[in-house]
N, C-alpha and C positions, 0 to 999 in steps of 0.2 A: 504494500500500500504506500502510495508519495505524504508525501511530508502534508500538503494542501488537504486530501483526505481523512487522514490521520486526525487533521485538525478539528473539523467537521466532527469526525468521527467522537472525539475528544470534547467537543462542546456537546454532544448528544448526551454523553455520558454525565458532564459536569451538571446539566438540570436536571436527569434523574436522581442527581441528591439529593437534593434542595427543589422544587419546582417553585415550592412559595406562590402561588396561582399566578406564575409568569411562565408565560409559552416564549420557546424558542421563533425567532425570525428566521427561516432558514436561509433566506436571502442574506440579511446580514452577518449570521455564521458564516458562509461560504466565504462573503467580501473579508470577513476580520482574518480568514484561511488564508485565502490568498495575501491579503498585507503582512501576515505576519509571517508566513516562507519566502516574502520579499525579501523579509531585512535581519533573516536569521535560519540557519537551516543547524544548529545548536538544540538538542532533544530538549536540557533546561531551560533556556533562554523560551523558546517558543511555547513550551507546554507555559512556563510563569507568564508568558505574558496572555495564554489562552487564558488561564485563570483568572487574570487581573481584567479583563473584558466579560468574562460571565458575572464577576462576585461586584464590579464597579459600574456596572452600565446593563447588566442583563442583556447585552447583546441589544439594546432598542434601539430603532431608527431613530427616534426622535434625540438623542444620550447621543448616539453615531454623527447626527448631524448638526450640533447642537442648538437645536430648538428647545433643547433642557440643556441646561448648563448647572454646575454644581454649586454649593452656596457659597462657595468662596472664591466659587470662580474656574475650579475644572472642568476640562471641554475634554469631548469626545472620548470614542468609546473605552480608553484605559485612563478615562480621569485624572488627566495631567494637569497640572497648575502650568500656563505659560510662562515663559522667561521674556518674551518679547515678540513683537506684534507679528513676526513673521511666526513662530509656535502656532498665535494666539489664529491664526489662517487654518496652520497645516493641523490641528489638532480636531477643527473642524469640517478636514478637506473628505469628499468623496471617494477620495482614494485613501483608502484604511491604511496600505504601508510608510504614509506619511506621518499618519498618526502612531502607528507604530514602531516604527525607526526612532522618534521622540521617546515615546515610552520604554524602548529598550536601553537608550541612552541613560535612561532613570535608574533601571534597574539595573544597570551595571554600572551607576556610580554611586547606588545602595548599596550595591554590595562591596564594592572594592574600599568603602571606610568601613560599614560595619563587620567586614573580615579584619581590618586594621586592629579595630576594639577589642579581636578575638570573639565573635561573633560568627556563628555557621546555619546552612541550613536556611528555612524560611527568616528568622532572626534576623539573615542578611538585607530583607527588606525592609527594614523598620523605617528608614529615609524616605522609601518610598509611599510608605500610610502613615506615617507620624511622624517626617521630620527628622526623628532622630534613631540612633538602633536602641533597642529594646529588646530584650531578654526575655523568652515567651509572649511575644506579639501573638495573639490569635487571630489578630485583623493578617497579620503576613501568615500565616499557616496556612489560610485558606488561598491566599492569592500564591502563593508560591510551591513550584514544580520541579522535583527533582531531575523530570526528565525521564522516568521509568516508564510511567502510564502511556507518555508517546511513544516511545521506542517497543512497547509490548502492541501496539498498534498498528505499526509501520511494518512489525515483522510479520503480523497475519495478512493472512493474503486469501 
């Protein structure tokens, strides 16, 4: 199975945990698929960021395109606070691996200080849902991916 599939494959899974009376968009599972084997073909990098899009945005159109915008201010489907006005574009651009490319940039400089801290594991996102790292974040447990659940994916065929 491609990495794009996989993905798909992987947000199906992610609402039958949780469904919380939200239905899947399949349309925009597919698009969040393809943006995010744009800008990472990394089994962690891509399953976290699938997570950070099902548990931050539900996957909704309106979240994707931001017609809802967050109360503090993050856009688009992985709930990114912009850094500046071209972000504050691409976070709400139609093409999901713009938005995503941004959100991996997050996630990989949540984890590269809170590995500094001595910090492992989901832990290493804590930058990316509070700012700073945090030692049993539960908010980052659920958004972050070790990369298994995709690669057990990818291998069924």
């Amino acid at each position: 199975m491609n990495l794009t599939v996989a993905l798909c494959a992987l947000f199906i899974y992610l609402f039958s945990l949780e469904p919380r009376n939200v239905s899947l968009d399949l349309g925009v599972a597919n698009d969040a698929a393809v943006g995010i084997a744009a800008v990472t073909t990394e089994p962690w990098e891509a399953e976290t960021l699938a997570r950070i899009a099902r548990w931050e945005s539900g996957l909704r159109k309106s979240v994707a395109n931001c017609t809802i915008i967050g109360k503090i201010g993050e856009r688009g489907i992985f709930q990114v606070l912009p850094r500046s006005q071209a972000e504050r574009v691409d976070l709400c651009s139609s093409d999901i691996s713009k938005q995503a490319r941004i959100a991996l940039e997050r996630v990989r400089e949540s984890k590269s200080v809170c590995e500094r801290q001595g910090h492992r594991g989901a832990d290493t996102l804590g930058i990316y849902t509070h700012g700073r790292c945090i030692k049993g974040n539960r908010f980052a447990a659920f958004r972050y991916g070790d990369g298994s659940k995709l690669r057990s994916l990818i291998e069924k065929e």
